[in-house]
TIKERO-77657 format. One record per residue (C-alpha): x, y, z. Coordinates in pm, whole numbers, plus 32768, in hexadecimal, padded with zeros to 4 digits. Example, Ala and Ser with C-alpha at 12.3 -4.5 7.8 and 13.67 -1.06 7.14 Angstrom:
REM TIKERO-77657
<c1 = 84CE&c2 = 7E3E&c3 = 830C>
<c1 = 8557&c2 = 7F96&c3 = 82CA>
END
This chain:
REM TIKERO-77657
<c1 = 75CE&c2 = 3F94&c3 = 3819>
<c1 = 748D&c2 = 3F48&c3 = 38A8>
<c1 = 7481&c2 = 4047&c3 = 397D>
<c1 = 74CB&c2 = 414C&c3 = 3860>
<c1 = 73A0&c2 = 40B7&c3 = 3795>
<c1 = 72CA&c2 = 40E7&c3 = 38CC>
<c1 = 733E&c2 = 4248&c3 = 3904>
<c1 = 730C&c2 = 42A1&c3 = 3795>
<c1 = 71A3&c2 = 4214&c3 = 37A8>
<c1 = 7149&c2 = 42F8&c3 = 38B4>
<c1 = 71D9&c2 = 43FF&c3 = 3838>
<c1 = 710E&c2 = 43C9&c3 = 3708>
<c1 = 6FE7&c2 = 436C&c3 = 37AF>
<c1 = 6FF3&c2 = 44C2&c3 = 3859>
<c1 = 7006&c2 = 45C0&c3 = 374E>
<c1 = 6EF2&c2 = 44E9&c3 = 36A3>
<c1 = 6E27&c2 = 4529&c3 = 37BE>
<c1 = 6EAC&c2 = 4697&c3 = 37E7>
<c1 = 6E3E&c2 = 46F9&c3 = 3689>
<c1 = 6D0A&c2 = 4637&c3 = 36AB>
<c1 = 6C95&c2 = 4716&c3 = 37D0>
<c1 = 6D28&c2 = 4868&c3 = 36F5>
<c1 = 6C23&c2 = 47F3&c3 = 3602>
<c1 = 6B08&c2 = 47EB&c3 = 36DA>
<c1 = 6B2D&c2 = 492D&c3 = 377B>
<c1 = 6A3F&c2 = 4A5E&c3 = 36EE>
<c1 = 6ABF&c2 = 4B1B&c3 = 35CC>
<c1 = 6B2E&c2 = 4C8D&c3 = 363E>
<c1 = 6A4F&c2 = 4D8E&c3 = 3615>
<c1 = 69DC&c2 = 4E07&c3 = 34DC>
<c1 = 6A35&c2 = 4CBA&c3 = 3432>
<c1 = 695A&c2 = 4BDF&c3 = 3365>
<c1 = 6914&c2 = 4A6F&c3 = 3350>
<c1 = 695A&c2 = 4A3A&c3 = 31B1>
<c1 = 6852&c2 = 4927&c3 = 312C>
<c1 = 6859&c2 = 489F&c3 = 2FEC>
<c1 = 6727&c2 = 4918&c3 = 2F3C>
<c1 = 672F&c2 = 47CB&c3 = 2E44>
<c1 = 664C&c2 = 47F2&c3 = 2D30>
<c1 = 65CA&c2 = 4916&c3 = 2D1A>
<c1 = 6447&c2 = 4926&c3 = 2CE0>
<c1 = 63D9&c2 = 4993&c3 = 2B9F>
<c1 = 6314&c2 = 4AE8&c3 = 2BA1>
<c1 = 61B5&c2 = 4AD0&c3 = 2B6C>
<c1 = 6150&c2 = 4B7A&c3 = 29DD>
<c1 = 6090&c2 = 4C9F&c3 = 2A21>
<c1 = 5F36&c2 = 4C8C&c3 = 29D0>
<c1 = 5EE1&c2 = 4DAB&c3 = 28BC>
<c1 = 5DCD&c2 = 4E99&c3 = 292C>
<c1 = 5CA4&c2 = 4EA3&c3 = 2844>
<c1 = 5C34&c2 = 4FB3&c3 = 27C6>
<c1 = 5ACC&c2 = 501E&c3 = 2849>
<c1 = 5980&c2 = 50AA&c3 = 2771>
<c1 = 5967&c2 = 5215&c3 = 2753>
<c1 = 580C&c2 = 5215&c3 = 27DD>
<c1 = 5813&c2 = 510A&c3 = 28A3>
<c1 = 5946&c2 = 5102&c3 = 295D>
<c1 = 594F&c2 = 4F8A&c3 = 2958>
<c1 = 5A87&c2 = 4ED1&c3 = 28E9>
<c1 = 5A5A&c2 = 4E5E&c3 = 2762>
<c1 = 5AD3&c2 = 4CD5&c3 = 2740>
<c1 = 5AEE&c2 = 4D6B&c3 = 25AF>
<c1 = 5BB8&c2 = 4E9E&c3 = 25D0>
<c1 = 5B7C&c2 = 4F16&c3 = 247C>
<c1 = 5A22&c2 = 4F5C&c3 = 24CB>
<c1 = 5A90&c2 = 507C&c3 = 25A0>
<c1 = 5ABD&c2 = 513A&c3 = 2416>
<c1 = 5973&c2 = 50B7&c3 = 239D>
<c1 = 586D&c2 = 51CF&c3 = 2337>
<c1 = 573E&c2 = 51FA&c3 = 243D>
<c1 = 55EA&c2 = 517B&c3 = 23B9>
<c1 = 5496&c2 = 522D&c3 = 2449>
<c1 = 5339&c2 = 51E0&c3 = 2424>
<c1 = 521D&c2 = 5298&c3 = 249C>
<c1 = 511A&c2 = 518F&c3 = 2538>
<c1 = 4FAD&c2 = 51D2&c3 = 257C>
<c1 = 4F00&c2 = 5140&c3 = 26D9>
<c1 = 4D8E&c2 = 5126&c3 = 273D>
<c1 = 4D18&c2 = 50CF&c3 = 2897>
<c1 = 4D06&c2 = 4F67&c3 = 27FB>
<c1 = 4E1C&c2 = 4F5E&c3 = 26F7>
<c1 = 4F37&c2 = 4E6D&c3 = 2741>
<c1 = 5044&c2 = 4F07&c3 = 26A5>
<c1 = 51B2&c2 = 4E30&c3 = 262D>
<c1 = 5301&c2 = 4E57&c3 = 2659>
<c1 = 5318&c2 = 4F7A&c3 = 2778>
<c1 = 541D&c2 = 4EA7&c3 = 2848>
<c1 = 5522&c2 = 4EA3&c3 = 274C>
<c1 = 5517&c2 = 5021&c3 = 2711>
<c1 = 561E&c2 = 50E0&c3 = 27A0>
<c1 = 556E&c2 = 5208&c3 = 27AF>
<c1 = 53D8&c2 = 523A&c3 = 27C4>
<c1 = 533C&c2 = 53A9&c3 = 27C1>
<c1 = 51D5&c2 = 5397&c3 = 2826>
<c1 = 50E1&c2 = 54BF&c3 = 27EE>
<c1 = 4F75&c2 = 54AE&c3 = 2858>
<c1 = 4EB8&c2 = 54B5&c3 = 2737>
<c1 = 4D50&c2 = 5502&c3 = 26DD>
<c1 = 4C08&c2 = 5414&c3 = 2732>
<c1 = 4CCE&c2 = 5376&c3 = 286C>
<c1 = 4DFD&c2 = 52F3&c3 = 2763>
<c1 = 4F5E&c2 = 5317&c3 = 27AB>
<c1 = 5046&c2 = 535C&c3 = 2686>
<c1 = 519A&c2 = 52CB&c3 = 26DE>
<c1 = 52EC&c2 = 52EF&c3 = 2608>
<c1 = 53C2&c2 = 51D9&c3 = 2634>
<c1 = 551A&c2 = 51D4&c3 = 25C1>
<c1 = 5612&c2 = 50BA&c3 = 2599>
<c1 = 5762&c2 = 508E&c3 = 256C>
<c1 = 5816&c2 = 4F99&c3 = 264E>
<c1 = 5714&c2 = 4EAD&c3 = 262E>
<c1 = 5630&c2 = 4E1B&c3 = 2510>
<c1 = 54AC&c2 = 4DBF&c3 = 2522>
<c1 = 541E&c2 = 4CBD&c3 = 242D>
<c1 = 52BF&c2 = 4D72&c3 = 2465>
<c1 = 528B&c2 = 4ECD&c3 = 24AA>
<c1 = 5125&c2 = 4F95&c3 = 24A2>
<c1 = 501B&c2 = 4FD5&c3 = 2474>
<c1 = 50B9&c2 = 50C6&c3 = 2385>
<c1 = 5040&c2 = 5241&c3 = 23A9>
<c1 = 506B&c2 = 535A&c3 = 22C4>
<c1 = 5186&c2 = 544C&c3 = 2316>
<c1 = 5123&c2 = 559C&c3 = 2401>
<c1 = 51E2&c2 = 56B0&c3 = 2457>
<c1 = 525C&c2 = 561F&c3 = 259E>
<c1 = 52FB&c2 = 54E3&c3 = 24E1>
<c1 = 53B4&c2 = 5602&c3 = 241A>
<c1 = 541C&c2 = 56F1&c3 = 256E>
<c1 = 5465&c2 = 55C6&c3 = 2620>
<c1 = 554C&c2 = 54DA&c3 = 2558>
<c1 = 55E0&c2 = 55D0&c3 = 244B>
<c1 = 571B&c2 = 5608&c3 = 251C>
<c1 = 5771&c2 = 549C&c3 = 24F0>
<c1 = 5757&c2 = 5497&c3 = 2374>
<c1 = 56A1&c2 = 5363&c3 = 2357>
<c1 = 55F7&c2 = 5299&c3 = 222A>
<c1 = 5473&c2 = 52C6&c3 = 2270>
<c1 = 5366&c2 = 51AA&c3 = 224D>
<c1 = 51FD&c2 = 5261&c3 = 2226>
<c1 = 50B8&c2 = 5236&c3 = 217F>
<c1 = 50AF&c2 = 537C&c3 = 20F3>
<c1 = 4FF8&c2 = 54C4&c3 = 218F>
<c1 = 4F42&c2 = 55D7&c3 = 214D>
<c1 = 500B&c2 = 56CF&c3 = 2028>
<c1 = 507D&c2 = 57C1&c3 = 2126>
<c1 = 5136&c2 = 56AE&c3 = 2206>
<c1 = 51C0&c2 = 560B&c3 = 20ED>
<c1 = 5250&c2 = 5772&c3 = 2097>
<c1 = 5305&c2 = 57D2&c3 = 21C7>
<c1 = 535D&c2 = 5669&c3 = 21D0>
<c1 = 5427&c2 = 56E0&c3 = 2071>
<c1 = 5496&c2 = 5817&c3 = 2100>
<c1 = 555D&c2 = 5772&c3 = 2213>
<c1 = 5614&c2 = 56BE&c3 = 2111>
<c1 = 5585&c2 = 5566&c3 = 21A1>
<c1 = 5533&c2 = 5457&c3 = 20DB>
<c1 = 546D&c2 = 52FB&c3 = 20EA>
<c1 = 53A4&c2 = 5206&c3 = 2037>
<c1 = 5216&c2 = 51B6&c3 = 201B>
<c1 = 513F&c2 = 50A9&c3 = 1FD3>
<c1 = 50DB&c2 = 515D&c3 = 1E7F>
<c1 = 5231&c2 = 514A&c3 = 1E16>
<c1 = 5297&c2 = 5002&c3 = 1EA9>
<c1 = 5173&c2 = 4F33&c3 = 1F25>
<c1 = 5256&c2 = 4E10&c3 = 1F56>
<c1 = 52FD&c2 = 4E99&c3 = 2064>
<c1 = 5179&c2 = 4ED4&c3 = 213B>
<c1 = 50E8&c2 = 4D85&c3 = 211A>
<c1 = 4F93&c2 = 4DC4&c3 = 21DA>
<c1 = 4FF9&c2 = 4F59&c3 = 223C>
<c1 = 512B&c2 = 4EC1&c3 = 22E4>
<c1 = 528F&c2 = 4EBB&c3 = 2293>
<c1 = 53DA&c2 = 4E2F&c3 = 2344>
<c1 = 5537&c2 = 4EF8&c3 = 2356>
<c1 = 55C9&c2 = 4E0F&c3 = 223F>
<c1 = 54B6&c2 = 4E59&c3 = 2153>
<c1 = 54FC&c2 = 4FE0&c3 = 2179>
<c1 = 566D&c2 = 4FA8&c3 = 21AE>
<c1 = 566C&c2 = 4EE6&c3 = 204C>
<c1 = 55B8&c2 = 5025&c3 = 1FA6>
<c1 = 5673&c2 = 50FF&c3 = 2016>
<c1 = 5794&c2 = 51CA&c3 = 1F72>
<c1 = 591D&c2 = 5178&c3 = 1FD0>
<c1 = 59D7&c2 = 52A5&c3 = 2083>
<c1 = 5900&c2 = 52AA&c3 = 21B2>
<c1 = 59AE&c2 = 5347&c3 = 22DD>
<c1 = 59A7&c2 = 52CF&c3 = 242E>
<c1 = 5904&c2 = 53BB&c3 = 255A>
<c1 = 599C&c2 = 5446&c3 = 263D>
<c1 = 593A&c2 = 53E3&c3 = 27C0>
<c1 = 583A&c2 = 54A5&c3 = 2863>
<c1 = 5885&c2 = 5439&c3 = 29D9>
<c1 = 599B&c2 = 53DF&c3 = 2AB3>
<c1 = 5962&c2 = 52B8&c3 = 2B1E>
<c1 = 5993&c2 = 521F&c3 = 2C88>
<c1 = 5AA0&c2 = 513F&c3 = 2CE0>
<c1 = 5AB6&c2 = 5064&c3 = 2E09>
<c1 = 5A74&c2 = 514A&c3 = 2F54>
<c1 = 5A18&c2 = 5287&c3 = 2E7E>
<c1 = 591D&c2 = 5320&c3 = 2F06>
<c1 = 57DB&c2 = 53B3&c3 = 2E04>
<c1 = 5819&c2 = 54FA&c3 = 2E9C>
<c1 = 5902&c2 = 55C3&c3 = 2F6C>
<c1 = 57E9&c2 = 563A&c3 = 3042>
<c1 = 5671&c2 = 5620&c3 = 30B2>
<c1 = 567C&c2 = 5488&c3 = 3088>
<c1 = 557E&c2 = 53D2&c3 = 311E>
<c1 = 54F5&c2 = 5254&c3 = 3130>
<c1 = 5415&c2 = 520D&c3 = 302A>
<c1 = 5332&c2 = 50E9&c3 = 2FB3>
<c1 = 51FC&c2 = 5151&c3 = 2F0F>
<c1 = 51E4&c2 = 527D&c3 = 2E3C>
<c1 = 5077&c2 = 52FB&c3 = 2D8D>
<c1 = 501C&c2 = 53D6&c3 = 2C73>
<c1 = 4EC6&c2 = 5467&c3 = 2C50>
<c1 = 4E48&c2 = 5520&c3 = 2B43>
<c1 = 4D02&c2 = 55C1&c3 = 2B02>
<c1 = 4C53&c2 = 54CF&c3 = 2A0E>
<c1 = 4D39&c2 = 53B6&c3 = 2A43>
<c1 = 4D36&c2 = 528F&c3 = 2B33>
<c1 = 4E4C&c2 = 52B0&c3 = 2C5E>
<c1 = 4F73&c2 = 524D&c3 = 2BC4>
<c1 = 503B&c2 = 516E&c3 = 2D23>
<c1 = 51A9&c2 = 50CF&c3 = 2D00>
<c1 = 5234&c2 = 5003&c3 = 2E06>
<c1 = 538F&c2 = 4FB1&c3 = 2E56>
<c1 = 53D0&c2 = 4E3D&c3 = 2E3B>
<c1 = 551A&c2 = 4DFE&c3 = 2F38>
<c1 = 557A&c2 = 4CBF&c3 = 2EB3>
<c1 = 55B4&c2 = 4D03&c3 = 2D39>
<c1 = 55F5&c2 = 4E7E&c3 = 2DA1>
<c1 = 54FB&c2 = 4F17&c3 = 2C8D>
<c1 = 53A1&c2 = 4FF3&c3 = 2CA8>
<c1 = 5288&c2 = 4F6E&c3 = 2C20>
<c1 = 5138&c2 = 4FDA&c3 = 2B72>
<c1 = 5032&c2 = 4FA9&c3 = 2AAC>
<c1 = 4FF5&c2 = 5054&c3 = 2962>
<c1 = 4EB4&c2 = 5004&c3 = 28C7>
<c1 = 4EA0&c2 = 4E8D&c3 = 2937>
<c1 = 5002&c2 = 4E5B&c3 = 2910>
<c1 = 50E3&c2 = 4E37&c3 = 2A3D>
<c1 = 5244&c2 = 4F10&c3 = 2A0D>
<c1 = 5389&c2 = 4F2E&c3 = 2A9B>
<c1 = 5473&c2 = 5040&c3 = 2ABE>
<c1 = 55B9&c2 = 5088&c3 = 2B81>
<c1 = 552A&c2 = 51C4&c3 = 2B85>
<c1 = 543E&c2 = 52B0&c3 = 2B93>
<c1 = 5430&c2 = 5437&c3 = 2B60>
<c1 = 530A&c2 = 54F2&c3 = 2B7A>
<c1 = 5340&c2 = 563B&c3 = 2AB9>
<c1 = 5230&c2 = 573B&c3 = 2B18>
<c1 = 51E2&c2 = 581C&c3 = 29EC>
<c1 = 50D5&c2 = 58F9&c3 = 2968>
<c1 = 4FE3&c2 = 5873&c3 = 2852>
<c1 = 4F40&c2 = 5931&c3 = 273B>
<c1 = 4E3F&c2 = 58A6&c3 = 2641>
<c1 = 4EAB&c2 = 586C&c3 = 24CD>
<c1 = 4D9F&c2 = 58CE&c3 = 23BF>
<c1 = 4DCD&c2 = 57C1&c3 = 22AB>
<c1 = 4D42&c2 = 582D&c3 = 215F>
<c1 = 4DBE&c2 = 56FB&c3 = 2067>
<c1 = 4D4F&c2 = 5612&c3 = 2031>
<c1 = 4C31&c2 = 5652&c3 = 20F3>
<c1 = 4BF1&c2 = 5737&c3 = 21FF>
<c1 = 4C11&c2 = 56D5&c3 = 2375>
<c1 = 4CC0&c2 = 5778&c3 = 24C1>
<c1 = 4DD3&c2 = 56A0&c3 = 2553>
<c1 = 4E8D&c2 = 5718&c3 = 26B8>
<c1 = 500C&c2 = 5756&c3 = 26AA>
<c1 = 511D&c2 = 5755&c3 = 2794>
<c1 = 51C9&c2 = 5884&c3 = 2789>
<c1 = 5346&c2 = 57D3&c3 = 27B5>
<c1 = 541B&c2 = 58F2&c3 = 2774>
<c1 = 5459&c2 = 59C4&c3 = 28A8>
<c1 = 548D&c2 = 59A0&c3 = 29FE>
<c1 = 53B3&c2 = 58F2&c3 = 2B52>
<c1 = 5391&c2 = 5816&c3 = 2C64>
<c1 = 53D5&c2 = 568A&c3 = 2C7C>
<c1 = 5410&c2 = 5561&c3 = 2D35>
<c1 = 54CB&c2 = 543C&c3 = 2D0D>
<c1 = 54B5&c2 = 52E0&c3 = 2D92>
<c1 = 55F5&c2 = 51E9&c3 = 2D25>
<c1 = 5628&c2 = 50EE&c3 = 2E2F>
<c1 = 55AD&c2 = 50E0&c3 = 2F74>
<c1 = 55CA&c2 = 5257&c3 = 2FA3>
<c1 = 550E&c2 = 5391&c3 = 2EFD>
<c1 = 5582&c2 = 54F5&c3 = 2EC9>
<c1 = 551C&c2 = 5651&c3 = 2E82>
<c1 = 55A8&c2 = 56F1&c3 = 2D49>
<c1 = 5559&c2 = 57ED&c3 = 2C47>
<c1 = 5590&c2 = 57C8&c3 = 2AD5>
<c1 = 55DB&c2 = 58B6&c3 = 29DC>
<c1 = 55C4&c2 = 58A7&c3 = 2848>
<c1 = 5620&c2 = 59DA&c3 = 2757>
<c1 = 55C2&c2 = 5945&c3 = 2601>
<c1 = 55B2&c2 = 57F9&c3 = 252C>
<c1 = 5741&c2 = 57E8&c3 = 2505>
<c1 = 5772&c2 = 57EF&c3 = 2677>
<c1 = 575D&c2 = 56E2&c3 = 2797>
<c1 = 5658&c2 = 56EB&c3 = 288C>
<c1 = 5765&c2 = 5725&c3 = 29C4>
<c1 = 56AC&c2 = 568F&c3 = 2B1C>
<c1 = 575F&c2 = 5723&c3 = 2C59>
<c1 = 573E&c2 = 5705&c3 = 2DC6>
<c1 = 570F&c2 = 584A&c3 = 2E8E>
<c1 = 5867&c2 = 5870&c3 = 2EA1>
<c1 = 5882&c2 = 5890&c3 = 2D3C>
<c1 = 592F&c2 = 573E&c3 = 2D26>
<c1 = 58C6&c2 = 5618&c3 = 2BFB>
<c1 = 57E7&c2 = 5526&c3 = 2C6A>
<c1 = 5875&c2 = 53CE&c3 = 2C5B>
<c1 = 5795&c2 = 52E0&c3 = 2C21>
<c1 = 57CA&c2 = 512E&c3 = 2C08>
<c1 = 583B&c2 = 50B2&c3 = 2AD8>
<c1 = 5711&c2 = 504B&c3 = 29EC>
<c1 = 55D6&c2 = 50A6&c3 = 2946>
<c1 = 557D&c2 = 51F3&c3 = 29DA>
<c1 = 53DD&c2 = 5250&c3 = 29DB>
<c1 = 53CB&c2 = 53DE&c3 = 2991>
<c1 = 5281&c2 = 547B&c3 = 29E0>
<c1 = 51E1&c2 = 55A3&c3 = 296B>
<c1 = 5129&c2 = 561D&c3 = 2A79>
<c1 = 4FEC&c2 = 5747&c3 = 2A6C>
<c1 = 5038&c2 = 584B&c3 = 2B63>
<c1 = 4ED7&c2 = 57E2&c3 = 2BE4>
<c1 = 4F5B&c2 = 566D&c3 = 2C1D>
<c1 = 4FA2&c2 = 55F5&c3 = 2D7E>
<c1 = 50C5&c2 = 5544&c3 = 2DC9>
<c1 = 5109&c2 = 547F&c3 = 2EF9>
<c1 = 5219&c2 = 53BE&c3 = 2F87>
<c1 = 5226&c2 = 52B6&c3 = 30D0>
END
């Protein structure tokens, strides 16, 4: 009886040990080791993309403001003017203006100023440059003839003689003009496309760039530097300091304007419609392009010399309206 008992142990004690060794023997091939997963980990929410300025190229934390109507003010500078509110613009168009002045149009729409001036009177190149992105205008008036092709182009704005409120001291701020302004304003539509991460500004003919300079006969050098650790140009206009992303230099024949009313004087124009040269600096890098401009309801395209858009970095973009006679320089 004993002996059975031992015998039956044995036995047992075998085929435990015989399965025990079938279990740690690799599977066959082509089988899989099956894990429980246990919980499973919860997926993360996606985060929603936000939707960026149309002349800016920025991400708006408010995406309705990507609908908003454009505002645009045309802003006088002397060699010792300071003028307000040129970093928030989206947009700044700067023609070189009589007596060593620059007459600059600056536009905003994914950003607001709380002071923004000195306030100019409107000129033809506010009107040639602007009217294709239907803004609301902010101007001190102009001579008759302005203020009628200003009409013509079916663009409309507001002046200290009809709202002086809104120009405390010949300045105004984009909630000011925004509040006298009509409802039904429509949104423009971008002008660039703008770089992502690793897109190059052109498809050909970059080069290294960190200081770019302007000079025009009658005017002081204009000189921007590249700044690497906020990644923006810099310069000075009057004895302001500015910043851009950046900054296209539009070379462009200039004619001079006969004004008759309301007094008589001889202003110099840019002559933006057309076709030229330019250079762009966005980043750490500069290109050659060429620009090109039928008429007022048209963009102002800027392609490299393979015909390709210019991309510049997302931001306030500095467009200047160089004199054929102008050098321009890059290092």
């Amino acid at each position: 009886m004993r002996l059975r008992r031992a015998l039956a142990a044995s036995a047992a004690g075998v085929l435990i040990a015989t399965l025990g060794a079938a279990c740690s023997e690799p599977p066959p091939p082509g089988a899989s080791d099956l894990v429980d997963p246990g919980t499973p980990a919860p997926k993360p929410t996606p985060t929603p993309s936000l939707p960026a300025g149309p002349l800016s190229g920025q991400p708006l934390t408010q995406p309705a403001v990507a609908g908003r109507q454009a505002i645009a003010v045309p802003i006088r500078v002397s060699e010792s003017g300071t003028p307000a509110g040129l970093d928030a613009a989206d947009l700044v168009y700067q023609e070189f203006a009589e007596s060593g002045s620059l007459h600059l149009s600056a536009v905003y729409q994914s950003r607001d100023a709380t002071k923004i001036g000195p306030v100019a009177e409107v000129r033809p190149v506010d009107i040639r440059s602007v009217g294709v992105l239907h803004p609301w205008l902010g101007y001190a008036g102009g001579p008759t003839g302005f203020v009628n092709q200003l009409a013509a182009a079916n663009l409309s704005g507001v002046t200290p003689a009809q709202r002086s409120a809104a120009f405390p001291s010949g300045y105004t701020s984009t909630t000011a003009l925004r509040a006298a302004a009509p409802k039904g304003g429509t949104a423009p539509a971008p002008l660039f496309d703008y770089a992502t991460t690793g897109t190059p500004l052109a498809t050909r003919d970059v080069t290294a760039a960190g200081k770019l300079t302007v000079s025009a006969s009658g005017h002081p050098t204009q000189t921007w530097t590249y700044d690497q650790a906020t990644q923006q140009w810099s310069g000075r206009v009057g004895k302001t300091t500015v910043k851009a992303s950046a900054v296209v230099v539009l070379t462009m024949e200039y004619r001079t304007l006969t004004v008759r009313k309301p007094s008589v004087r001889s202003l110099p124009s840019a002559n933006v419609y057309g076709k030229g040269k330019a250079l762009v600096v966005s980043g750490p890098s500069s290109a050659k392009a060429e620009w090109s401009k039928p008429g007022q309801k048209l963009v102002c395209n800027v392609t490299d010399l393979a015909g390709y858009q210019i991309r510049p970095q997302p931001g306030t973009t500095w467009v200047i309206y160089a004199p054929t006679t102008a050098r321009v320089a890059v290092t």
